[in-house]
N, C-alpha and C positions, 0 to 999 in steps of 0.2 A: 061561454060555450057550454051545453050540456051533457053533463058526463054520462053515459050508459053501463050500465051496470052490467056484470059479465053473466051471461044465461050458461046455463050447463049445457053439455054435451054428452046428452045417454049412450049407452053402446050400443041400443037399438037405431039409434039416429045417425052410429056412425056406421052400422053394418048394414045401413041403407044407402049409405053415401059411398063404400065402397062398390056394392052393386051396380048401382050406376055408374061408375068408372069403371066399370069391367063390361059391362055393355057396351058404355061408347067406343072401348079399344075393338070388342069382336065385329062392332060394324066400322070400323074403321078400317079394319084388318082385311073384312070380308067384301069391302067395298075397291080395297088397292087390288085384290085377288080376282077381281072382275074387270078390274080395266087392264089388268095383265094379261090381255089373252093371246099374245104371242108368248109361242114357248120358248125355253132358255135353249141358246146351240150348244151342241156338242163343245166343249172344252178343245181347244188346239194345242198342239206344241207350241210352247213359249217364241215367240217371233224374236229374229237376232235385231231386227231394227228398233234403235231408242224410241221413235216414233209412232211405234205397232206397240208397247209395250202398256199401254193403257187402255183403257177404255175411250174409245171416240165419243167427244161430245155429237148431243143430237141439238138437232134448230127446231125445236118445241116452241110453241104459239106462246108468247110473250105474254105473261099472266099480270092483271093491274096489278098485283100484289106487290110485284119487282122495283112498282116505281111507288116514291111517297114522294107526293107535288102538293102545290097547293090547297086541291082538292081535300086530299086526306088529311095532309100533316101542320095545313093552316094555326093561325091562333085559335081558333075555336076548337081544336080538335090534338089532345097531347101537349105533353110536356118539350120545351126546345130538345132538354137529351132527349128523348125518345125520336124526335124527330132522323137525330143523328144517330142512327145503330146501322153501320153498315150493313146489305145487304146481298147478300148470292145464291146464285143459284144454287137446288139442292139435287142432289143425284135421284135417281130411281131405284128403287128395289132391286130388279135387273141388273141395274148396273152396279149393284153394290155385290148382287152374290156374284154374276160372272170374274168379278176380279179377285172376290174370295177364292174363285175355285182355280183360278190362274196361278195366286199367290201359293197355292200346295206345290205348285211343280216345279223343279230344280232350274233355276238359273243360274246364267254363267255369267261368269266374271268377268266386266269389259278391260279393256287397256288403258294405262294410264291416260293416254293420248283421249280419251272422254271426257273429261274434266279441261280440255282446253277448249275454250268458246271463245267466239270476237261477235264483230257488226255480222259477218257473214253466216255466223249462223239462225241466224233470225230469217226469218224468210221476207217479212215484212214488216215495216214499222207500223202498226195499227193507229189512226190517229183518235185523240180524243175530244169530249166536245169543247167547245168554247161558249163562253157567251155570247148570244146573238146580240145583233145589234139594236142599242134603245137610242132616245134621245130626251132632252129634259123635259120635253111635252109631253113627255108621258107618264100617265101614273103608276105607281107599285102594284095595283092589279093588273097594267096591264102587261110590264115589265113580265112578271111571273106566269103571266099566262102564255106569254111567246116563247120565255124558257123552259114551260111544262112541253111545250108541244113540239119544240125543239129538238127535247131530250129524248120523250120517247119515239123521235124518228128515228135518233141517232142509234139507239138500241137496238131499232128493230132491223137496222142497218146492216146492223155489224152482225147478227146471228143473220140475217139474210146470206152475206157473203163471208163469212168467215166460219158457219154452226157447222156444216156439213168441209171446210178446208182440209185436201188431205197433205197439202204442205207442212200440218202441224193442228196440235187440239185445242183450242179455244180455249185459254183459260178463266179461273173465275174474275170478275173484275165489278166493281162498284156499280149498283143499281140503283144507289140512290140519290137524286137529284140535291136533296140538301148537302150532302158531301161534297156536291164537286159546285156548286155555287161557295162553301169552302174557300176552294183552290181558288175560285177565280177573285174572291175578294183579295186572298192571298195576296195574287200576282198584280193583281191592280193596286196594291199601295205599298208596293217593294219595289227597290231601288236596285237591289242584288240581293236574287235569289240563290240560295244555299240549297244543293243536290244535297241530302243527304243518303250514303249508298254504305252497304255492309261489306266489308272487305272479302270476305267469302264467296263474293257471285255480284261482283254490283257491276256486272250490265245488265244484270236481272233487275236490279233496282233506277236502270238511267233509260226510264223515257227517252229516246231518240225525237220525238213528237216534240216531247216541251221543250227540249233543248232547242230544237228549230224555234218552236214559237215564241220563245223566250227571247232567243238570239234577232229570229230576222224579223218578226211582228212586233213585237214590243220596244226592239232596240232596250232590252236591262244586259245588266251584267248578269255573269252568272259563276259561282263558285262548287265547284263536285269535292266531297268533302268524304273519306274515306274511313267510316267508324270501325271501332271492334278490332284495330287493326291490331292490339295484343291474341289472339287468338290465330294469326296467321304469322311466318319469317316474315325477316326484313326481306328479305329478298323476292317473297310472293308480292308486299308491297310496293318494288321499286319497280316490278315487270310490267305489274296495272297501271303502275304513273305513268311511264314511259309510253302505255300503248292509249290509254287516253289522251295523253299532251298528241299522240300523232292524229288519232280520230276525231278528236275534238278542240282544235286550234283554239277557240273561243274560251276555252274553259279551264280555269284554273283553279286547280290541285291541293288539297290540302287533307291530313289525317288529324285523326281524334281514335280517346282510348280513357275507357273510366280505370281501369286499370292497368297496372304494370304490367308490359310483356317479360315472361318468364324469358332469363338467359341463356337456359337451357334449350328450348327451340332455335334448331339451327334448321332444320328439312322437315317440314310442315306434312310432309310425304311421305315418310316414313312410319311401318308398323309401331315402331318403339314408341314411337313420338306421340302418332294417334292412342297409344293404350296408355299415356303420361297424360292427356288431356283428360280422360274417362276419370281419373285418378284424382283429378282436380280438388283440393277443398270447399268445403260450402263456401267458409266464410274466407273470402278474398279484401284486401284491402281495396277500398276505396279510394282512385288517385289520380285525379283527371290529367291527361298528359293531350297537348296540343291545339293550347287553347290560342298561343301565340301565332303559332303558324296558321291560324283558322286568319284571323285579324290583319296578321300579316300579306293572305291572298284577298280578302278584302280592298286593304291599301294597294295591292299591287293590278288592279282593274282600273285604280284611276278614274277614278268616278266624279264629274263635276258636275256638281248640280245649284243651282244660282241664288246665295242667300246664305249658302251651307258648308261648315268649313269646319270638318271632321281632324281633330288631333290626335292621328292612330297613334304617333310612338308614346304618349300619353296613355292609348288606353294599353297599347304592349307591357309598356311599362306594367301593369297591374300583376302579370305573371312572370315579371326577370324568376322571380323563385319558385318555381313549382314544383321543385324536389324538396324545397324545406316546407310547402304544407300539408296542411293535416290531413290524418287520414282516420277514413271510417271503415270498419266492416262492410259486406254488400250487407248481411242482414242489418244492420244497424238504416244500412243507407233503402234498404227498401222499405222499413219501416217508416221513416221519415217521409217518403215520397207516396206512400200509399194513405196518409194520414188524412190528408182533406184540406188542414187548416195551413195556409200559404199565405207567407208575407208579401205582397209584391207591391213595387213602385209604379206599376203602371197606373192614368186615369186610365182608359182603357184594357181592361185586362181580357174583354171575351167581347165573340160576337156579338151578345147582350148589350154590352155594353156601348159598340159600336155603333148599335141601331139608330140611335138619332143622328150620329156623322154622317151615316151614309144615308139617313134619310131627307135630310138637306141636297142630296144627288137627287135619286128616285124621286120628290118631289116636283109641281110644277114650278117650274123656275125659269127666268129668262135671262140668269147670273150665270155663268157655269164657274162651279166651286171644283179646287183645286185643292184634295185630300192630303193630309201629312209634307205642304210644301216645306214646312220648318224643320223634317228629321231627315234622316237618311235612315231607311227602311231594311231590315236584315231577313228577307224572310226565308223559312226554313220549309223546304217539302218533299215531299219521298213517302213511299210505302211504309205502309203499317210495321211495328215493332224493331225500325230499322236504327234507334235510338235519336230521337229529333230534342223529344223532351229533357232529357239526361245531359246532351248536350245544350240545353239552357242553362239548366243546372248548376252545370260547371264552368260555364262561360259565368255566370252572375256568383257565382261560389257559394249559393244557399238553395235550398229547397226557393222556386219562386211556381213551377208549375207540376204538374202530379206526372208521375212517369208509374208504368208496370210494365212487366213481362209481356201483359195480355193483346194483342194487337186491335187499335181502334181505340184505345183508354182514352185518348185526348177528342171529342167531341167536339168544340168549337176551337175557333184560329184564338189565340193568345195574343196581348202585345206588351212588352214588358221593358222597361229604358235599361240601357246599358249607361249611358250617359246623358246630358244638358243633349245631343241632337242627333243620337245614336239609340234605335230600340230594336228590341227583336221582334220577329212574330212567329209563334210555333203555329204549326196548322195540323189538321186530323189527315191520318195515314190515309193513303187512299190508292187503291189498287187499279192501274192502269190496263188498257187490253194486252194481252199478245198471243203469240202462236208459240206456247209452251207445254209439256205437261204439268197439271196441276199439283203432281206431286213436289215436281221442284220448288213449287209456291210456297206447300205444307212446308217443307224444309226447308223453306228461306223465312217464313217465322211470316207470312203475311194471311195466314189464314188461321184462325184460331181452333186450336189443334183438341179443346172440348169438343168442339160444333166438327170434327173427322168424323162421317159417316162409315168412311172403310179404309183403315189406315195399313191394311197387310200390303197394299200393290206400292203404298210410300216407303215402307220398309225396302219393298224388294229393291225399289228405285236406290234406293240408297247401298246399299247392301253391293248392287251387281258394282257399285266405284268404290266401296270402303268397305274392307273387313269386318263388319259387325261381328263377326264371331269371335275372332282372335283380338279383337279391341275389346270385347266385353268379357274373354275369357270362358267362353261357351263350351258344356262338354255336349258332344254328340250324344243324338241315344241310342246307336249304336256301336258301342266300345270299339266289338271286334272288328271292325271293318272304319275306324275311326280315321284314317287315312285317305283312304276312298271313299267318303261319306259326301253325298253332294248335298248342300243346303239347301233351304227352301225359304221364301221368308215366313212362309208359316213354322218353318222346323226351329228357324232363330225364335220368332217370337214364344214357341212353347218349350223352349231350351229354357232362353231366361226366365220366363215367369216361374219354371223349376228351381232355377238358381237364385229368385229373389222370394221365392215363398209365395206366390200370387195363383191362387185357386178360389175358384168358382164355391157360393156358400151351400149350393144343396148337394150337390154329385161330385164336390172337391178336384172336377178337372183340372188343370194349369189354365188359369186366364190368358189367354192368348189376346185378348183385346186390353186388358190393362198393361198387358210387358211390352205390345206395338205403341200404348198412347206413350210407356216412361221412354222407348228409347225415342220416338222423336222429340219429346219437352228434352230430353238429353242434348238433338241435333241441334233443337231451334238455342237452348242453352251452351252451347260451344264443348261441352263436355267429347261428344262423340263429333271429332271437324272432319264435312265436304267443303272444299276448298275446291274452288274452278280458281284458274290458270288461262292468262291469255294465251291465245293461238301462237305457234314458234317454241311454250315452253319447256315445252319434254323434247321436243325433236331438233333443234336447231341453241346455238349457244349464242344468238343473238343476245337476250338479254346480260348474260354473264360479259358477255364484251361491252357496253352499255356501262353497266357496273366498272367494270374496269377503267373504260376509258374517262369515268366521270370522276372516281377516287384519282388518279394521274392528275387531271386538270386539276383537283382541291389541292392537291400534295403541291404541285406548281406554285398554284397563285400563294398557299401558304408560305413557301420558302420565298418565295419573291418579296412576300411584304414582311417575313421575317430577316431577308437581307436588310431594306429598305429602311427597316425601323435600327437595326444595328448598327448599317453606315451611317444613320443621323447620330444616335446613341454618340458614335466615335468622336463625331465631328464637335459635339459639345464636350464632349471630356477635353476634346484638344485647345477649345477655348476656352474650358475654365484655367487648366494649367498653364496656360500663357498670359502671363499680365500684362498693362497696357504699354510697360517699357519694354517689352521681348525678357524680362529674365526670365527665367525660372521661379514659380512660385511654390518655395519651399515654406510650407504651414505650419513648423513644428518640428521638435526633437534636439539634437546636440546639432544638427548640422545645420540648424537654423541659427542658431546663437555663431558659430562662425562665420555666414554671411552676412551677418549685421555686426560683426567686427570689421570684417573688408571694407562695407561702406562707411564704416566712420573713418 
């Protein structure tokens, strides 16, 4: 290889190089300024309805750029990651400053009773694509070209009838074809699929669509798997169980938690409690809790598949002690995961790797081959940053595939053995349709909160259901009237960036863009908790009686099988102390040596 030797870089050469960068910004600038020739409306009073409260998406002409298909993202053209970088849509200018100037004006504070959602508040289940149909006579170009043409129907489908929806605003959702060919390898070589959902809002994370297509097309299993769940009560966790086991017959329940829930949360609800989470330390122990019960809802689907004879309490077994092991830092534990270098048992460990498995399918063939008949398949799926990888992690108890903060880190499906006929598969986050606002997204952690073009209207979003002020400690800026002071979320965001030192380097303003990116990295990091709540749980004591009546039935069956095990207990003391002649079997002492004078 020939080395090149480093040429200098004159000042003249660079103060030509920034000119030209300063050009292309003023026709760039000057060129958005000319296709904006509608002017901005007047500003309104803040609308009371949750659904007024953003900017309405628009159904704008579906640009090629949205999709990478064959075409583009081919083997001749990019790398596989580049292939895989998620994709959304980007807001307009427009729309960024009208929400700006929204965000200045005082909102008000909703009712607890906003934070409870169900099925019904969805308007509609949005459905998503699938893969059309091939067969083995056909080749891999032609396969990908019915799935290219497929995809952008489906797209143009969905901003046809849902861009301009005023039941709700369109949110952002995956444009990119290689993502959700992803999923679908996913689901085609899983046996039981793992929901993975964030205990703070996961029906925001539970596809109604795949559940269906999961359940009634595919005939798999399916397990909803409840993370994060240290960061919410026990009792916000028991309300979700119970209202999922009703909505979703099919689907069974299990929690996960990289760390310890603090015993001090009792009411996930409370001012105190939310300004105790803010307070948090960086460095938390590392301590994965619920790997059993994950396993356990596994085994309890009953899964028969012919050749394959899975020995769960075997693998249960692996975690009887998960309060005696070890624990790490999170920094320790992010450093390890963010490293690169990963041990893993799998032969396949990436869709790379897969490529010839599955090119024995796509091939012309007149065999049909029958993928992973020898394992039983775990596969893991859910939206971005919802903890999928973390929970490999910890189920295999070592670094096996890379986990971040960042949402979208994991690029290709993973598959990695738990055992001789038992492997996982992690797959890339991937953001489904719905009729949401998108700020809910931002603060469900599925949008990467660098690439927030206008984060003050997610503030406010947030803000109008959780005390930002009084959780962060906020002093108003005006003293005298501190009482009667109405917020803004512009007002929070330039409070804080007061109170963290965060100003602008020429004019020393308060950066009000850097103190709205820290408090949402804060929301999407649990520090500052929005916690939804199923429908029933402010208003009605359904749940509490639920609670109750479940602890009664334990309390039952325990004293039952503590009688049960007693009157056996008795029953044997009473035969040991009876010998085979009826005496009394005295063992010892003075009063022993007297009855072995009687029988002589």
């Amino acid at each position: 290889m020939t080395n090149h030797r480093k040429k200098p870089f004159s000042g003249k050469a660079k103060k030509a190089q920034l000119q030209a960068k300063k050009l292309r910004k003023t026709a760039r600038a000057e060129r958005e300024r000319r296709e904006e020739s509608q002017p901005l409306n007047e500003v309104t009073d803040q609308p009371a309805s949750i659904s007024q409260s953003f900017v309405k998406a628009t159904a704008p002409a579906i640009p090629t750029a949205y999709f990478l298909d064959g075409r583009r993202g081919g083997s001749g053209s990019g790398s596989g990651s580049r292939k895989l970088v998620s994709m959304f849509e980007k807001l307009s200018s427009q729309e960024i400053e009208r929400a700006r100037l929204r965000s200045m004006k005082p909102f008000e504070r909703l009712p607890q009773t906003a934070l409870e959602i169900g099925v019904d508040s969805f308007s509609e289940s949005i459905d998503f694509p699938k893969r059309p149909a091939w067969s083995y006579g056909m080749s891999k170009e032609q396969v990908e070209a019915r799935e290219n043409e497929y995809f952008e129907k489906w797209v143009k489908d969905i901003y046809a009838r849902y861009g301009n929806d005023e039941r709700g605003q369109l949110s952002w959702f995956e444009h990119n074809l290689e993502v959700w060919r992803q999923l679908w390898r996913v689901l085609e070589i899983s046996d039981i699929v793992l929901v993975v959902m964030d205990i703070r809002h996961p029906l925001l994370h539970f596809p109604r669509a795949l559940y269906e297509y999961v359940t009634r097309d595919l005939k798999r299993k399916i397990v909803g798997i409840f993370n994060k769940v240290d960061l919410v009560s026990e009792f916000t966790v028991f309300a979700w169980t119970k209202y999922f086991e009703e909505q979703f017959p099919e689907l069974h329940i299990a929690t996960f938690s990289c760390y310890p829930r603090d015993e001090k949360l009792i009411d996930d609800t409370k001012t105190y409690a939310l300004k105790m989470r803010a307070k948090r330390p960086r460095n938390r122990y590392y301590h994965a809790q619920g790997v059993r019960g994950i396993l356990e809802a596994c085994k309890d689907v009953k899964l028969e598949k012919k050749g394959v004879h899975v020995d769960w309490a075997r693998l249960m077994a692996r975690y009887d002690n998960d309060k005696d092991g070890s624990m790490t830092t999170e920094s320790d534990m992010d450093e390890e995961q963010e490293d690169g270098d990963f041990d893993d048992d799998s032969d396949t460990d990436s869709m790379d790797g897969l490529d010839d498995e599955f090119s024995r399918i796509l091939d012309i063939s007149t065999e049909q081959v029958t993928p992973h008949a020898e394992y039983v398949t775990l596969g893991l799926v859910g939206h971005p940053n919802v903890g999928k990888s973390s929970l490999i992690n910890s189920i295999m108890q070592r670094t096996v595939v890379s986990a971040s903060r960042t949402p979208g880190h994991t690029k290709h499906f993973q598959t990695i053995h738990l055992c001789e006929n038992v492997r996982l598969c992690d797959s890339p986050g991937l953001v489904f349709p719905t009729l949401l606002p998108r700020a809910l997204q931002i603060l469900s952690g599925m949008y990467p909160i660098a690439q927030v073009q206008e984060p003050y209207s997610v503030v406010q979003y947030l803000a109008e259901r959780v005390p930002v002020e009084k959780v962060l400690s906020l002093t108003p800026p005006d003293l005298d009237n501190a009482l009667s002071f109405k917020w803004s979320a512009w007002a929070i965001c330039e409070a804080y960036a007061i109170q963290r030192g965060f100003f602008t380097a020429q004019a020393a303003r308060p950066d009000v863009y850097r103190a709205a990116n820290t408090i949402l990295r804060f929301t999407n990091d649990g520090r500052i908790l929005i916690s939804f709540k199923p429908i029933g749980f402010f208003t009605t004591s359904k749940y509490e009686q639920l609670r109750v009546k479940e602890a009664t039935s334990k309390q039952q069956n325990r004293n039952r099988s503590n009688s049960n095990s007693s009157h056996s207990e008795e029953e044997e003391d009473d035969d040991q102390e009876v010998g085979d002649s009826g005496k009394i079997d005295i063992q010892g002492g003075a009063f022993a040596l007297l009855a072995d004078e009687s029988d002589m």
